[in-house]
One Martini backbone bead per residue (centre of mass of N, CA, C, O) as a GRO file, in nm:
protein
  201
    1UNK     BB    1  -6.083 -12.372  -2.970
    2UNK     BB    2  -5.777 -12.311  -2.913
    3UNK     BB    3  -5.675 -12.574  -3.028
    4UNK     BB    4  -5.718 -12.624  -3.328
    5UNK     BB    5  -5.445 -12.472  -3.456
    6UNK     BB    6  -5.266 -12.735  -3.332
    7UNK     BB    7  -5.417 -12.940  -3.457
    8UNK     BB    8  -5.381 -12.817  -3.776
    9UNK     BB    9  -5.075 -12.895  -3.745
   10UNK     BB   10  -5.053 -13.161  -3.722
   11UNK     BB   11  -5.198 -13.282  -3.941
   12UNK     BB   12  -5.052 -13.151  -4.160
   13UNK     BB   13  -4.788 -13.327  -4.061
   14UNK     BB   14  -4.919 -13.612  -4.107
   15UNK     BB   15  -4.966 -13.595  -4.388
   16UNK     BB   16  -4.662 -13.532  -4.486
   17UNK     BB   17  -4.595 -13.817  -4.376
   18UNK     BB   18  -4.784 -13.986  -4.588
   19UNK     BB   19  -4.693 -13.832  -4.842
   20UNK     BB   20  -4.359 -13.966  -4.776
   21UNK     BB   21  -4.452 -14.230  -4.676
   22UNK     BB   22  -4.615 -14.312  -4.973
   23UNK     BB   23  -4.616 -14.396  -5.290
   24UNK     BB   24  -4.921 -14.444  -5.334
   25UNK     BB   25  -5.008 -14.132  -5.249
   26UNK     BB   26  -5.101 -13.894  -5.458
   27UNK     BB   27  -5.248 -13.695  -5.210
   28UNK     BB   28  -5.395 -13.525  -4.932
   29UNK     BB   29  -5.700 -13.608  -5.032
   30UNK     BB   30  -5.651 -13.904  -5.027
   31UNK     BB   31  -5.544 -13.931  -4.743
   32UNK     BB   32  -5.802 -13.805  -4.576
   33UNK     BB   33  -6.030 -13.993  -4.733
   34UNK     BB   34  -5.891 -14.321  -4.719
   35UNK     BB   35  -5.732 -14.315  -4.487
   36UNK     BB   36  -5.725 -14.541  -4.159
   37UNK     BB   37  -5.475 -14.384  -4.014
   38UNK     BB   38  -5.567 -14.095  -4.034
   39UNK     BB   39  -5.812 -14.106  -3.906
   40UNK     BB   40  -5.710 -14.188  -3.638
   41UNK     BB   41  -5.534 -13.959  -3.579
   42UNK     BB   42  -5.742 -13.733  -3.579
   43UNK     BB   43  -5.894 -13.821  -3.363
   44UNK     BB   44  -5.697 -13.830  -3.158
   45UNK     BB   45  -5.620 -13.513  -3.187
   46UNK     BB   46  -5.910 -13.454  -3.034
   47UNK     BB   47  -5.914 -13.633  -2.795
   48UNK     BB   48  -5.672 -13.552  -2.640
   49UNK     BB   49  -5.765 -13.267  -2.580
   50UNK     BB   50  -5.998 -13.369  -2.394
   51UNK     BB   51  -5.876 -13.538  -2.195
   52UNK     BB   52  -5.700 -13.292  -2.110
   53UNK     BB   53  -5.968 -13.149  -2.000
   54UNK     BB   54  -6.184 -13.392  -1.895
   55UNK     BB   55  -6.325 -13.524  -2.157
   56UNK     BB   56  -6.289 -13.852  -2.112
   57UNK     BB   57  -6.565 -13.977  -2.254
   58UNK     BB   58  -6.566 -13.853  -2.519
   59UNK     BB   59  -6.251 -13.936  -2.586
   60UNK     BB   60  -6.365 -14.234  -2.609
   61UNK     BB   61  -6.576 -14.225  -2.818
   62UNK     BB   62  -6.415 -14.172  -3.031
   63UNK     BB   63  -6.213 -14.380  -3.034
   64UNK     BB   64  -6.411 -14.598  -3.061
   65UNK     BB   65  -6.548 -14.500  -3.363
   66UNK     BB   66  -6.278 -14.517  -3.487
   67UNK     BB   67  -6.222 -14.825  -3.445
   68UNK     BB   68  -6.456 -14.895  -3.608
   69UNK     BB   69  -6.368 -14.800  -3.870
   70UNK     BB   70  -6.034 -14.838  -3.857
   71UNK     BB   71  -5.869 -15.080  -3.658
   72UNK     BB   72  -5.782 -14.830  -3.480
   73UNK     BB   73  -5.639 -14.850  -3.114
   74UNK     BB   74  -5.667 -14.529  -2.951
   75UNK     BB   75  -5.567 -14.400  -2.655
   76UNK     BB   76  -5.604 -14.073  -2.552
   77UNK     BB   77  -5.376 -14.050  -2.359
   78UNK     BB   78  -5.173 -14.052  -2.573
   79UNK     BB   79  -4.859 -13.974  -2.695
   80UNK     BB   80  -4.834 -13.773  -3.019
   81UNK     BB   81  -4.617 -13.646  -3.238
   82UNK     BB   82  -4.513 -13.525  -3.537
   83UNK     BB   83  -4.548 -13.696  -3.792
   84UNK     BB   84  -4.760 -13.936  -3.831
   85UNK     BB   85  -4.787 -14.256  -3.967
   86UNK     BB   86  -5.020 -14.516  -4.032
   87UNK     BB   87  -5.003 -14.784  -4.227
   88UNK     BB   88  -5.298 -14.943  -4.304
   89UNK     BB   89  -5.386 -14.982  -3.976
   90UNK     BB   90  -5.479 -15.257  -3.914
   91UNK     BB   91  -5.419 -15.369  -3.535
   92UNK     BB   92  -5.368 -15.082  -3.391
   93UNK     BB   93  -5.224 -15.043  -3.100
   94UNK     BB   94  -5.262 -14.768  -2.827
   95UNK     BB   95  -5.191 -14.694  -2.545
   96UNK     BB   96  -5.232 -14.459  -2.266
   97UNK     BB   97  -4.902 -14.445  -2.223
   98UNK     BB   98  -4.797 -14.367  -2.460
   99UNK     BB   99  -4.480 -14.237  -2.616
  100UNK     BB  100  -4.459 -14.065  -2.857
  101UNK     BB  101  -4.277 -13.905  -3.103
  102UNK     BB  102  -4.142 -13.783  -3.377
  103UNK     BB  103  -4.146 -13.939  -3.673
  104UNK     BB  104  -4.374 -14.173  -3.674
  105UNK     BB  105  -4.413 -14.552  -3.857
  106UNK     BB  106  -4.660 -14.754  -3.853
  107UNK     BB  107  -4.790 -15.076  -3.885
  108UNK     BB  108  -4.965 -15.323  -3.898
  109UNK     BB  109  -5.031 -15.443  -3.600
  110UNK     BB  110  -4.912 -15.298  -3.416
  111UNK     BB  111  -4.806 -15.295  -3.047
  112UNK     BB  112  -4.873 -15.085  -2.768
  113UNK     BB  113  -4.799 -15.258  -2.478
  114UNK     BB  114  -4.855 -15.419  -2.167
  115UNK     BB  115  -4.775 -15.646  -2.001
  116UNK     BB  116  -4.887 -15.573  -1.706
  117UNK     BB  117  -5.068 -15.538  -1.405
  118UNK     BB  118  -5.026 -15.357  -1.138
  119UNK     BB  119  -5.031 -15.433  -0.794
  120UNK     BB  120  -5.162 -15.454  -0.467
  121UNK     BB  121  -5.184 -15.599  -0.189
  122UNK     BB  122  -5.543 -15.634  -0.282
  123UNK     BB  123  -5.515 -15.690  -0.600
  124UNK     BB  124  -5.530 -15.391  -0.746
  125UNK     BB  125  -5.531 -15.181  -0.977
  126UNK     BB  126  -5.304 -14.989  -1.076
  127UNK     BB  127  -5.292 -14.640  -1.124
  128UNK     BB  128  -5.109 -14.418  -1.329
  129UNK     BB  129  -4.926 -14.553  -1.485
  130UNK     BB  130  -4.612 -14.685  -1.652
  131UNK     BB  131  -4.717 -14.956  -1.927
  132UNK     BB  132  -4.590 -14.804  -2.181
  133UNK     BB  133  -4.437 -14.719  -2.456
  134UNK     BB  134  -4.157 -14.573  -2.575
  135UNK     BB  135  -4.096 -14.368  -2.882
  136UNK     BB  136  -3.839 -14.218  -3.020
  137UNK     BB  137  -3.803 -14.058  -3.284
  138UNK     BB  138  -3.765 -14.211  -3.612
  139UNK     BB  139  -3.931 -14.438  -3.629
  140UNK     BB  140  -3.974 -14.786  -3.694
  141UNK     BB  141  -4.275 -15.024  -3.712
  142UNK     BB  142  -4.377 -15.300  -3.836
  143UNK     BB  143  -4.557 -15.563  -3.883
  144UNK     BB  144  -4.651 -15.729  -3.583
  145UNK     BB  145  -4.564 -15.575  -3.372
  146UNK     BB  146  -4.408 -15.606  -3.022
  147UNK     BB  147  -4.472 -15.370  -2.780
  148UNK     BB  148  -4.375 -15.420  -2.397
  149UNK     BB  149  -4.422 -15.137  -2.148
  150UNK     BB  150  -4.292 -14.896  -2.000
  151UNK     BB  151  -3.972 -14.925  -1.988
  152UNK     BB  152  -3.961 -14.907  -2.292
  153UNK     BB  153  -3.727 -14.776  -2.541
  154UNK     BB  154  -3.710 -14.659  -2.878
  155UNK     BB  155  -3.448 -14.541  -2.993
  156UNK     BB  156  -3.388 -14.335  -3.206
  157UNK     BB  157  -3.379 -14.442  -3.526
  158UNK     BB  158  -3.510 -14.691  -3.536
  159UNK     BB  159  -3.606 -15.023  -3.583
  160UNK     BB  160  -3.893 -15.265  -3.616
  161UNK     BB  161  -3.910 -15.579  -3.683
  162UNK     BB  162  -4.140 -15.802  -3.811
  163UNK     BB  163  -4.317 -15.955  -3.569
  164UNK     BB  164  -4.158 -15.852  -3.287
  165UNK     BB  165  -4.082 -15.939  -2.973
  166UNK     BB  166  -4.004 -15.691  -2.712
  167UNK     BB  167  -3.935 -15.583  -2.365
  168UNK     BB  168  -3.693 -15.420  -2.454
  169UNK     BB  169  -3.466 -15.189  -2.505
  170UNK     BB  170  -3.349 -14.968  -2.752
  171UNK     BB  171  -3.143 -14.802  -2.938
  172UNK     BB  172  -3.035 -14.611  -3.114
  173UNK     BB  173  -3.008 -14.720  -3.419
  174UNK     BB  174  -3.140 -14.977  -3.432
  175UNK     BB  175  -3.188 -15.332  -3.500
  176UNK     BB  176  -3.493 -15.562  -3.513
  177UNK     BB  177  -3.467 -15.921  -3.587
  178UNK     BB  178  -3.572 -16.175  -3.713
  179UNK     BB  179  -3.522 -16.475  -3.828
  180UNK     BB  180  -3.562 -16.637  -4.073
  181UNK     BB  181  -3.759 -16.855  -4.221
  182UNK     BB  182  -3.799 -17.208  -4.333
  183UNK     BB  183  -3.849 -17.301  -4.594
  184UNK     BB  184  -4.067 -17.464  -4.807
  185UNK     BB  185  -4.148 -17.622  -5.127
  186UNK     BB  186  -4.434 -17.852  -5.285
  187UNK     BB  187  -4.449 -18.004  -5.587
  188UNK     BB  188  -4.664 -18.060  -5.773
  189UNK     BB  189  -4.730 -18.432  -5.781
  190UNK     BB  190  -4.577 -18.506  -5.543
  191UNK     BB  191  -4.457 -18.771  -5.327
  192UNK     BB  192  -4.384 -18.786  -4.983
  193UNK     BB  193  -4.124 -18.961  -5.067
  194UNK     BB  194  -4.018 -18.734  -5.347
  195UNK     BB  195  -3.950 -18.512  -5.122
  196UNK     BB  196  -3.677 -18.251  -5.167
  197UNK     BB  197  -3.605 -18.007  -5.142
  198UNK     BB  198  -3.395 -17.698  -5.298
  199UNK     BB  199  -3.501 -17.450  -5.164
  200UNK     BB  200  -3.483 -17.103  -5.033
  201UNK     BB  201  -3.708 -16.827  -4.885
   0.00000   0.00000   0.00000
């Protein structure tokens, strides 16, 4: 009960995330009612204080309502700083070790995972290691992006393009992009030995 304050100071920066950063957006009660990334993100902000408390399996069983709500699956382990915003949220994970800073936003399909699980001499998996990237202040990271490592490390006000795959850390401010793909479009009607591509999309 004494961090509900705390809880509700975040939610409040979350929402004011919600709706400067996304146009559709009308106001904050359709903002808390509508959108699966805040209903995941409140789950969150419930669960990882229970986490916090080592009332792990609530902490666990929220996430998975949540999870099952809206398509987003967050392990309370994670931290998660001020004015987050998940937008459209379906697909999006984010491990037990992530540690989020201010100001990030997430597009659907995101992953935020480990490479591998590191093991003993006796093949056993290692346990409370850093298996997940930080990502710190004022990033964008849009969709299916896959961003994976313990060591990864997403520098402050970086963008992180749809699609890449990650595994080393980038600096501040830096664009992370993959080459566009070369499209090709064949016009109805057209025999395939008179398809002859002209232009790109």
């Amino acid at each position: 009960l004494a961090r509900l304050p705390e809880i509700r100071s975040l939610v409040v920066s979350d929402l004011r995330a919600a709706l400067e950063g996304d146009p559709a957006a009308a106001n904050t009660s359709e903002i808390l009612l509508c959108y699966p990334g805040i209903l995941a993100t409140l789950s969150h902000r419930i669960a990882r204080v229970l986490f916090e408390l080592r009332a792990v399996f609530v902490a666990r069983m929220i996430a998975a309502i949540a999870q099952s709500e809206t398509g987003v699956d967050i392990h309370p382990g994670a931290t998660i700083g001020r004015g987050f915003f998940i937008d459209h949220g379906t697909g999006v994970v984010i491990g037990e070790t992530t540690h989020i800073g201010d100001g990030v936003k997430l597009y659907q399909g995101v992953t935020l995972g480990a490479v591998s699980h590191p093991r003993d001499e006796e093949g056993r998996v290692i346990r409370n290691t850093k298996r997940h990237p930080s990502v710190e202040d004022d990033v964008t990271v849009y969709a299916n992006a896959t961003v994976l490592g313990g060591e990864t490390r997403l520098g402050a006000g970086s963008g992180v393009g749809g699609s890449v795959f990650l595994t080393k850390s980038i600096p501040p401010k830096a664009r992370v992009a993959l080459k566009p793909p070369e499209l090709t479009v064949k016009p109805p009607g057209l025999p395939a030995a008179a398809w002859v591509p002209d232009f790109e999309i």
